[in-house]
C-alpha positions as CSV (number, residue, x, y, z in Angstrom):
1,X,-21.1,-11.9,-20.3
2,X,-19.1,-11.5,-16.6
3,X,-17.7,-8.5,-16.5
4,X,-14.4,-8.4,-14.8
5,X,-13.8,-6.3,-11.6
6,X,-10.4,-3.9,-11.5
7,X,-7.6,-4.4,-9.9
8,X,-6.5,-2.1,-6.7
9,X,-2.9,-1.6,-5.7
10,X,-2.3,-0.9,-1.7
11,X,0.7,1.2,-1.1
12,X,2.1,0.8,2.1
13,X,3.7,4.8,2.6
14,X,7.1,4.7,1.5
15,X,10.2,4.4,3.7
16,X,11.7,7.7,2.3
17,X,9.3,9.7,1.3
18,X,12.1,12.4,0.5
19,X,13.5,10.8,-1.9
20,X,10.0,10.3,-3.8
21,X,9.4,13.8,-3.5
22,X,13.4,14.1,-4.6
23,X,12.6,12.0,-7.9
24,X,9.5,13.7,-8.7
25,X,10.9,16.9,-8.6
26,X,14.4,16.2,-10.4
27,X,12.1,14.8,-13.1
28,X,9.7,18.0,-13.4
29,X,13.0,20.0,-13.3
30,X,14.4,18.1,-16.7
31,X,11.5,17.9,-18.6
32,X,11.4,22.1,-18.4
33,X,15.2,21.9,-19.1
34,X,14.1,19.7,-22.0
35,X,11.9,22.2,-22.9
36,X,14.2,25.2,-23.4
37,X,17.6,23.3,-24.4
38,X,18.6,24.4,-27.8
39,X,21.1,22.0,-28.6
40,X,20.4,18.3,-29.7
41,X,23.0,16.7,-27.5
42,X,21.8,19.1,-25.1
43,X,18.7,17.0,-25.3
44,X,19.9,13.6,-25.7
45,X,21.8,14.2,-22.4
46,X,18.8,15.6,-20.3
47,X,17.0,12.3,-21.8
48,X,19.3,10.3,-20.3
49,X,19.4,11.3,-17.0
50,X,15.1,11.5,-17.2
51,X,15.2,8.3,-18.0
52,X,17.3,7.4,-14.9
53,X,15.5,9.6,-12.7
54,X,12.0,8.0,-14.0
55,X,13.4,4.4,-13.9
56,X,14.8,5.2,-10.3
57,X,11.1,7.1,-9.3
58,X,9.5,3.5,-10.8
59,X,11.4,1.3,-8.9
60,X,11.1,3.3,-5.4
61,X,7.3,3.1,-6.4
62,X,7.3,-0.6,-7.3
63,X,9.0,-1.4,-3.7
64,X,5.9,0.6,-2.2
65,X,3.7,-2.0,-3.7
66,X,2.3,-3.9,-1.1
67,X,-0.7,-6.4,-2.8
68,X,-3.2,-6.5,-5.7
69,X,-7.3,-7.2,-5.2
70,X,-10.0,-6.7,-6.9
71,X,-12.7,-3.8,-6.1
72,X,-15.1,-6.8,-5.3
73,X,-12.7,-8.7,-2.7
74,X,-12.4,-4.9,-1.2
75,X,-16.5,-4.7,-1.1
76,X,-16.5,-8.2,0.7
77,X,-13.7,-7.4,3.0
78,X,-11.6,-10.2,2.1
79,X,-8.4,-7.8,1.8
């Protein structure tokens, strides 16, 4: 049975790293606001915009991607 290598992801570093470090703290920030709001449209709000900010944080993250190998083409040095 060939067992299949995993995949690596390069990141190049990203153009704005502010704005990563923006997302990722707007995103801790809501989830402790999530965490004390008593309210349920309190909530439902807060989920909203966590779901933007994590969708945003995603997609600056996805443009960051720069190419998929395996761990065996990075052993060979074919990357």
């Amino acid at each position: 049975m060939k067992e299949k290598s995993p995949i690596a992801q390069i990141l190049k570093f990203p153009s704005n790293p502010e704005e990563v470090k923006w997302l990722m703290s707007k995103e801790k920030l809501l989830k402790e606001d999530l965490r004390i709001q008593e309210t349920y449209d309190e909530r439902v709000e807060t989920r909203k915009e966590l779901r933007k900010v994590r969708e945003k944080l995603s997609r600056v993250i996805q443009s960051c991607l720069l190419q998929s190998i395996t761990w065996k083409d990075l052993r060979k040095g074919n990357a």
